[in-house]
C-alpha positions as CSV (number, residue, x, y, z in Angstrom):
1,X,-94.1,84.8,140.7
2,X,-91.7,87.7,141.3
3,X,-92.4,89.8,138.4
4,X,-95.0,88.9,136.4
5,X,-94.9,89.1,132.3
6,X,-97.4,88.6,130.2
7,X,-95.5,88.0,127.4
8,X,-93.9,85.3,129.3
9,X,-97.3,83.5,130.4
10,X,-99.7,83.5,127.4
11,X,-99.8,84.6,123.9
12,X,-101.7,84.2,120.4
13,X,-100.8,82.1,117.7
14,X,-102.0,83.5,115.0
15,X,-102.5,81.3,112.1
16,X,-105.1,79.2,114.0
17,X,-106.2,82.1,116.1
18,X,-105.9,80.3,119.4
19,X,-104.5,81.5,122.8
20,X,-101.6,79.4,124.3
21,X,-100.9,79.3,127.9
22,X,-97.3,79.5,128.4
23,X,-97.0,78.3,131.5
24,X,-98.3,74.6,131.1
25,X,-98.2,74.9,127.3
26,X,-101.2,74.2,126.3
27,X,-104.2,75.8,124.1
28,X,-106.9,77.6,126.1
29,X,-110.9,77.3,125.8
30,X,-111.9,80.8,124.8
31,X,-114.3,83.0,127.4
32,X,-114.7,81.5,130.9
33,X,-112.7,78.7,129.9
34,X,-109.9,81.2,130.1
35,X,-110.8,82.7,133.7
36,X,-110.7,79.4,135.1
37,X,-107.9,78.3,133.6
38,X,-105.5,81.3,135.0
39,X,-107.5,81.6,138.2
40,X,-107.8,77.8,139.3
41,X,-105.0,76.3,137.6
42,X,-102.1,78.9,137.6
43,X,-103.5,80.8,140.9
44,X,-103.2,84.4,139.2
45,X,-105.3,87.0,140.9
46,X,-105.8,90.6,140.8
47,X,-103.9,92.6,138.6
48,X,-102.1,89.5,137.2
49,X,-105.6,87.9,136.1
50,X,-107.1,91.0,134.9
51,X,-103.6,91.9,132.1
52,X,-104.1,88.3,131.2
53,X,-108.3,88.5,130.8
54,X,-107.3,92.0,129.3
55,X,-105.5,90.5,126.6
56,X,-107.5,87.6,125.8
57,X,-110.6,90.1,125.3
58,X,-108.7,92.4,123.1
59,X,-108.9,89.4,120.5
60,X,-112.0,88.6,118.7
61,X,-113.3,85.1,117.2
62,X,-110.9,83.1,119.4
63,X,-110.6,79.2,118.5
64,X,-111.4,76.2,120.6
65,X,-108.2,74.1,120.4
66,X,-110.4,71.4,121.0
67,X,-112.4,71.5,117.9
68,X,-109.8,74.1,115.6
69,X,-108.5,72.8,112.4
70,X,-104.6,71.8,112.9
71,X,-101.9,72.9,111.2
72,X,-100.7,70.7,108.2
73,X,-98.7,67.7,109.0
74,X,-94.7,68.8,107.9
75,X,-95.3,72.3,109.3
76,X,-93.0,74.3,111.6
77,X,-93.4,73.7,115.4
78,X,-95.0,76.1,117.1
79,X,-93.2,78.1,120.4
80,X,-94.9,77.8,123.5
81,X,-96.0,74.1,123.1
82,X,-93.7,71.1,123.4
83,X,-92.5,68.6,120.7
84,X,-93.0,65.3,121.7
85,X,-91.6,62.1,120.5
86,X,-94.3,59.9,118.8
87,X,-95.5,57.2,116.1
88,X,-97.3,57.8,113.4
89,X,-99.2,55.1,111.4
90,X,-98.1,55.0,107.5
91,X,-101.3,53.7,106.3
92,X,-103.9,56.4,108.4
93,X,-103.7,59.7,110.3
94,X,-103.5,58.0,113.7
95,X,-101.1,59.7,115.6
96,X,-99.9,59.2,119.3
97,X,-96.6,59.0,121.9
98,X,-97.2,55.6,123.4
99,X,-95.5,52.8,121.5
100,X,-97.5,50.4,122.8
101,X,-100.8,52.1,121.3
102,X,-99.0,52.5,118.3
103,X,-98.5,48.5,117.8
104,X,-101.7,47.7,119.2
105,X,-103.5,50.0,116.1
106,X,-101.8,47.9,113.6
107,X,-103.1,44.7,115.0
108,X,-106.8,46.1,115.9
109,X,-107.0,47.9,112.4
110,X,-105.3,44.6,110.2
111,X,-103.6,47.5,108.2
112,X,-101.6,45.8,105.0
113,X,-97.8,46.4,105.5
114,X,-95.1,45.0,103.5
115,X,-91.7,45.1,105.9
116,X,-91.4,47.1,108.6
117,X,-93.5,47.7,111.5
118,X,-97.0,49.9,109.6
119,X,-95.6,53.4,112.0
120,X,-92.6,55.5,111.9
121,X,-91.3,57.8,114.5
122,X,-91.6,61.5,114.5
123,X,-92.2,64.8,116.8
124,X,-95.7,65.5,117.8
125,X,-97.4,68.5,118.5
126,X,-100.8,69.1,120.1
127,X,-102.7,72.2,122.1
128,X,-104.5,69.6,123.8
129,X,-103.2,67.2,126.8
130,X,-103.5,63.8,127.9
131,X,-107.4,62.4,126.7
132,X,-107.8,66.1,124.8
133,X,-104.7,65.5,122.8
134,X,-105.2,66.0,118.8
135,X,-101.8,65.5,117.1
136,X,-99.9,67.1,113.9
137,X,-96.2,66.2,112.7
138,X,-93.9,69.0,113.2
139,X,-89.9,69.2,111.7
140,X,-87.2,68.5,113.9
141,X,-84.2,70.2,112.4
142,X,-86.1,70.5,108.8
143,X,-86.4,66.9,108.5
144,X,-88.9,64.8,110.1
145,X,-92.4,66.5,109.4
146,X,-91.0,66.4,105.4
147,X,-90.2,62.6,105.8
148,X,-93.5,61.6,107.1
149,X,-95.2,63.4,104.9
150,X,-92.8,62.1,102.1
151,X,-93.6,58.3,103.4
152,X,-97.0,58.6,103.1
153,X,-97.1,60.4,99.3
154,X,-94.8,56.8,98.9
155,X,-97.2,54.6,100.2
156,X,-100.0,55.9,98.5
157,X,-98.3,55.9,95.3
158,X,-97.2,52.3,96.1
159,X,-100.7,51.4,96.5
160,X,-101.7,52.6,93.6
161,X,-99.1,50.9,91.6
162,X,-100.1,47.6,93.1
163,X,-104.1,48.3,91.9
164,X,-102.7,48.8,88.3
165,X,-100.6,45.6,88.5
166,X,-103.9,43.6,89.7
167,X,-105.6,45.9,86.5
168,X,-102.9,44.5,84.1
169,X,-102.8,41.0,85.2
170,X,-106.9,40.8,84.8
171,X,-106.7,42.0,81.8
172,X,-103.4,40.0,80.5
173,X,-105.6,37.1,81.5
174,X,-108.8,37.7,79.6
175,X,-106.9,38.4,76.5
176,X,-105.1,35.1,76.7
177,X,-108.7,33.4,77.0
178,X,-109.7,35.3,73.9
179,X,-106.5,33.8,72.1
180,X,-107.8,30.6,73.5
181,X,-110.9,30.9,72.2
182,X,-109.8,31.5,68.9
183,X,-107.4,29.2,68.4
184,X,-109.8,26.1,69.7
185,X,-112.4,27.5,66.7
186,X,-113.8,24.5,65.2
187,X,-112.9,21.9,67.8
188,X,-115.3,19.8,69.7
189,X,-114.2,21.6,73.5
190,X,-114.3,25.5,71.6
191,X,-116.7,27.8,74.6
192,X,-116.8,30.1,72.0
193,X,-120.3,31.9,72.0
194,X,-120.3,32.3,68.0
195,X,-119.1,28.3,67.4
196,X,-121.7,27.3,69.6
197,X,-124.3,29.6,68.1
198,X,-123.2,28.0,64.5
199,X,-123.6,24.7,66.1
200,X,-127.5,24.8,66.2
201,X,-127.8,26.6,63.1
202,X,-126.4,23.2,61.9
203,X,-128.4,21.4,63.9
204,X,-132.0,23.0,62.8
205,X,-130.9,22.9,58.8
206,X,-130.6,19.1,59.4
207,X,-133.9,18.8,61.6
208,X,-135.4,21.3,58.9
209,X,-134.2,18.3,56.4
210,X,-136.0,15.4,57.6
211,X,-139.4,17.7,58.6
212,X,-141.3,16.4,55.1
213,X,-140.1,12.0,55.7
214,X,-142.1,12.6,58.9
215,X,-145.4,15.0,58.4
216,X,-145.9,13.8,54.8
217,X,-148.1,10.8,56.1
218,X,-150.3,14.0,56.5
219,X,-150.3,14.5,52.9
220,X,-151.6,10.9,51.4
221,X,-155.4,10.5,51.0
């Protein structure tokens, strides 16, 4: 490296509080995990390594990236990490850049999707890389992240209009078995609760009738 800047090899993001390694752009463990990284991975030594340690000490409360909370789906991308072209399922969070993955989650997870193939495209964040990857949907020229986001607020809403369809056809079909219950009132097939009930009334005032004919033998001496 012929002249070495700091400001050109690792800096803070603030919002999550997490240092990012400019070089191979990409978050950095906090504490040894930051020695190493400059000192096996990107070679620095001496004065180089210290400025950098310097200024990762000068910071306090440092995030993981592998555990921090991401930023919202739809948010601006962040400099120093690259966008990456990706899928990302319409009925869950699952994010990732392989295609393949991305149709092999809709068959594995049997998610319901009405035209279309369940995952649209967008650009992709993460501070991690490779296995350690956690994704977030960034904008690409104000558009994409808001999309996504806007897809998913659909498909929710969608699914919720189809639960009150199923609601309203439930209910359209109990209250035409109510009309059909009254309407077959009196009639030998009625499943009426109350005709039925009326029915052994009937039945017990003729039974009640015929009681003395058949326990008055009891009676004559």
């Amino acid at each position: 490296m012929a002249t070495f800047q700091l400001n050109e090899v690792i800096r803070l993001y603030e919002p999550c509080n997490i240092l990012l390694s400019l070089l191979c752009k990409a978050g950095i463990k906090p504490g040894n995990g930051t020695v190493s990284h400059f000192r096996n991975q990107h070679k620095l030594k001496g004065n180089e390594l210290q400025q950098v340690l310097t200024f990762a000490a000068s910071i306090q409360h440092l995030s993981d990236p592998a555990t921090v909370d991401l930023p919202q789906d739809g948010s601006v991308a962040i400099d120093g990490l690259p966008q990456l072209k990706g899928y990302s399922c319409m009925s869950c969070r699952y994010m990732t850049i392989n295609r393949d993955n991305a149709v092999a989650h809709q068959r594995t997870e049997a998610h319901t999707v009405v035209g279309g193939p369940g995952w649209t495209v967008v650009t992709l964040q993460s501070f991690g890389q490779r296995k350690h990857a956690r994704y977030w949907v960034v904008k690409r020229d104000g558009a994409v992240g808001d999309r996504v986001v806007g897809d998913r607020v659909a498909r929710a809403l969608g699914g919720l209009a189809s639960s009150l369809r199923a609601c309203e056809e439930i209910l359209e079909k109990e209250a035409a078995e109510r009309r059909k219950t009254v309407e077959e009132v009196g009639t030998v097939t009625s499943r009426s609760r109350w005709v039925t009930y009326m029915g052994w009334i009937k039945h017990l005032r003729q039974a009640n009738r015929v009681e003395p004919a058949t326990t008055g033998d009891a009676d004559e001496l």
